[in-house]
C-alpha positions as CSV (number, residue, x, y, z in Angstrom):
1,X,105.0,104.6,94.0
2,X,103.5,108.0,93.8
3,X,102.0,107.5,97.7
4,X,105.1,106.5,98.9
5,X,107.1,109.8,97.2
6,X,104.4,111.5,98.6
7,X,104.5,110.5,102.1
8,X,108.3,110.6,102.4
9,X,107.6,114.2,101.2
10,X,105.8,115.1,103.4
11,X,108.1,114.4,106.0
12,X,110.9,115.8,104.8
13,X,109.0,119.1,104.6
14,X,107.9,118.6,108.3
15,X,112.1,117.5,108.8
16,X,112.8,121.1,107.6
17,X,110.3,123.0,109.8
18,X,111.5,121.1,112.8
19,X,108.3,119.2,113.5
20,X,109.4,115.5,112.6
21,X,108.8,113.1,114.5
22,X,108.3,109.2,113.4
23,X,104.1,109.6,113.8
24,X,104.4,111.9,110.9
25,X,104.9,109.0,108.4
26,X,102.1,107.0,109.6
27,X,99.7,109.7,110.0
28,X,100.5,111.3,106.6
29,X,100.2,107.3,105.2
30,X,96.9,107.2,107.1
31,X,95.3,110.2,105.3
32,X,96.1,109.8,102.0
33,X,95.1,106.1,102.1
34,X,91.5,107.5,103.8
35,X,91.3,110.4,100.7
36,X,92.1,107.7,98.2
37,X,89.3,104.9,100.2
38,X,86.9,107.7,99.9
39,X,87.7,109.1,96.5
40,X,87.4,105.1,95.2
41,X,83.4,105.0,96.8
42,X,82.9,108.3,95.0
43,X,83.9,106.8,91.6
44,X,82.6,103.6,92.3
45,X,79.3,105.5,93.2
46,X,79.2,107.3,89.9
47,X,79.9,104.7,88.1
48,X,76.4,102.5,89.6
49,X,74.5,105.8,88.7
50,X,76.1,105.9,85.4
51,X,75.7,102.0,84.7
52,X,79.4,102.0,83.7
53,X,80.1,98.3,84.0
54,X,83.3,96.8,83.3
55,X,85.5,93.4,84.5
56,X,88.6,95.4,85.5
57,X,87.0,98.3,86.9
58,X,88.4,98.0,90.5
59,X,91.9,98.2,89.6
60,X,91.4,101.5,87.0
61,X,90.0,103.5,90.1
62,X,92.4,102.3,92.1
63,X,94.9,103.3,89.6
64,X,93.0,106.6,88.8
65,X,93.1,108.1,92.7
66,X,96.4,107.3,92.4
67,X,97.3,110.2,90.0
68,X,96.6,112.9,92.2
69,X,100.2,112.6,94.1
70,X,101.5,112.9,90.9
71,X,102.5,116.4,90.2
């Protein structure tokens, strides 16, 4: 929910600046979906070095990357 609040953001602020056009959504969708791949191999990463093992582990940094549209 938090990526979708975010991108709509995002366009609204472009919207008030007069640079909207439709691109923007996608292309704002497209980057914070790349930052949250990459931030998910960086966890993922840490947590092989760190032998952190767990059944669910995929979902929690999923969930986790999530947080930073939050605020």
């Amino acid at each position: 929910m938090a990526f979708v609040t975010y991108v709509l953001f995002v366009a609204l602020l472009r919207g008030l600046q007069d640079r909207f056009h439709p691109e923007v959504l996608g292309t704002a969708a497209s980057k914070a979906l790349a930052v949250v791949i990459v931030d998910f191999f960086f966890f993922k990463t840490g947590c092989y070095i760190l032998n952190i093992q767990g059944s669910g582990q995929f979902l929690d940094l999923i969930a986790y990357g999530g947080y930073k549209f939050v605020g």
